[in-house]
N, C-alpha and C positions, 0 to 999 in steps of 0.2 A: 530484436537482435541485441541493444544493448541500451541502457538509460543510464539517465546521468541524472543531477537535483537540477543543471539548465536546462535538461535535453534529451531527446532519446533517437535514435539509429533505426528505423524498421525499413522493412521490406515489405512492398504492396507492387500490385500488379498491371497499376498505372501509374504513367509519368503527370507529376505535376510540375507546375512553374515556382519558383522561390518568389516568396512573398505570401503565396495563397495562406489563408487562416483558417483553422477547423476544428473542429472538437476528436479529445482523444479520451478515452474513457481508460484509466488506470488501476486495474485491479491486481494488484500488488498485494492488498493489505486486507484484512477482514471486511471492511466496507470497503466499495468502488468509487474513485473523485473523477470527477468530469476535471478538465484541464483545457482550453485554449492553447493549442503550439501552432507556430509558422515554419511553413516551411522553407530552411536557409541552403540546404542542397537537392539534387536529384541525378544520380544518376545511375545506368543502364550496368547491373549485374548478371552473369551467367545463373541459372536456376533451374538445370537440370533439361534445357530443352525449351522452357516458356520462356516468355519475357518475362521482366519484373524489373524493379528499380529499388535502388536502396537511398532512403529520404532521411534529409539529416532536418529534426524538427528542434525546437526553441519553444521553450514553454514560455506564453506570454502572462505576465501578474497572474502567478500562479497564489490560489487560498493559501492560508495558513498550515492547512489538513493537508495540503497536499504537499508544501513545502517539508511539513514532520514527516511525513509519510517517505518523501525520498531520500530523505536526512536516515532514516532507520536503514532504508532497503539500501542507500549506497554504503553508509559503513558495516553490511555484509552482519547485522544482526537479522537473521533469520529465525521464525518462527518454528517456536516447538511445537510440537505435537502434544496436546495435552492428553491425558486418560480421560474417560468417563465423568469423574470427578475426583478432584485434587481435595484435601483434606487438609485442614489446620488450624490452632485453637486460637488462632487470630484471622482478621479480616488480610487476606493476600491474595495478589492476582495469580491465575491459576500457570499464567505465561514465563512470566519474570520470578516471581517469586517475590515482588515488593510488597511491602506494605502502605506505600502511596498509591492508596484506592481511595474512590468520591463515590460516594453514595449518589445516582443520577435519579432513580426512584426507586419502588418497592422489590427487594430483588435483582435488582438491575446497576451494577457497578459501572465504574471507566477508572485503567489505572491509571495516572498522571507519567508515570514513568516510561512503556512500550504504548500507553494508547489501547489498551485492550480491553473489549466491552466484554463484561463476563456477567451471568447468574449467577447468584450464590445464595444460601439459605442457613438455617442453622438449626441443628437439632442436640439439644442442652447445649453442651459446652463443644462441641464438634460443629465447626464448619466447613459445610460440603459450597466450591466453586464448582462453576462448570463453563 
C-alpha cells in the first residue's frame, strides 16, 4: 500500500501482534533485497467483505542495497523503459544516460549512478547497451 526508506504500510489477511519480526522481500527494483521489518501496528480494515488488516512494518538494519534502493524509489525516480538496445559511441547506462559505469566483468556493466546492471558490447566504434 505504501513504503517509506523506514517502513512500509501493507495489507495481509491475518492479524499479527507488534513486535513480531519477519522477512519481506522487496522487489521494487531490477534485483529483489530480502529486508527484516517488525511489525509496529495492526489493525483491522474494511476489504470488500473479507477480513484483512493493515500492518505498519519498520525495516530492522536494513543492507546498504536496500537502503539505495528505497532512497531512489521514495524520491519518485522511476524507471525507464529502455528499447531493445540503446546506442552510443561512449560507455552509458542505457537507464540514466550516465557515463558513471564499472565494468563488473566481461559484458556485464553496474552504473554507479541509478544502480543499474546492464549488458553491453561494441561493434567498431558503436556501442550497443541493453
Amino acid at each position: 500500500m505504501n513504503v517509506s526508506r523506514s517502513g512500509a504500510l501493507i495489507r495481509g489477511p491475518q492479524r499479527h501482534a507488534p513486535g513480531d519480526e519477519w522477512p519481506v522481500l522487496l522487489e521494487l527494483g531490477r534485483m529483489p533485497l530480502l529486508v527484516l521489518a517488525r511489525v509496529v501496528r495492526c489493525e483491522p480494515v474494511a476489504a470488500g467483505g473479507r477480513r484483512a488488516f493493515a500492518l505498519g512494518l519498520a525495516f530492522v538494519n536494513p543492507s546498504a542495497d536496500a537502503v539505495a534502493l528505497l532512497d531512489r524509489v521514495c524520491q519518485g525516480v522511476q524507471p525507464r523503459r529502455t528499447r531493445w538496445f540503446s546506442m552510443s559511441l561512449v560507455r552509458r547506462c542505457p537507464q540514466c544516460r550516465s557515463r558513471a559505469v564499472a565494468k563488473e566483468a566481461n559484458r556485464r556493466y553496474l552504473c554507479t549512478s541509478c544502480l543499474y546492471r546492464f549488458r553491453g558490447f561494441r561493434v567498431g566504434f558503436i556501442r550497443f547497451a541493453r
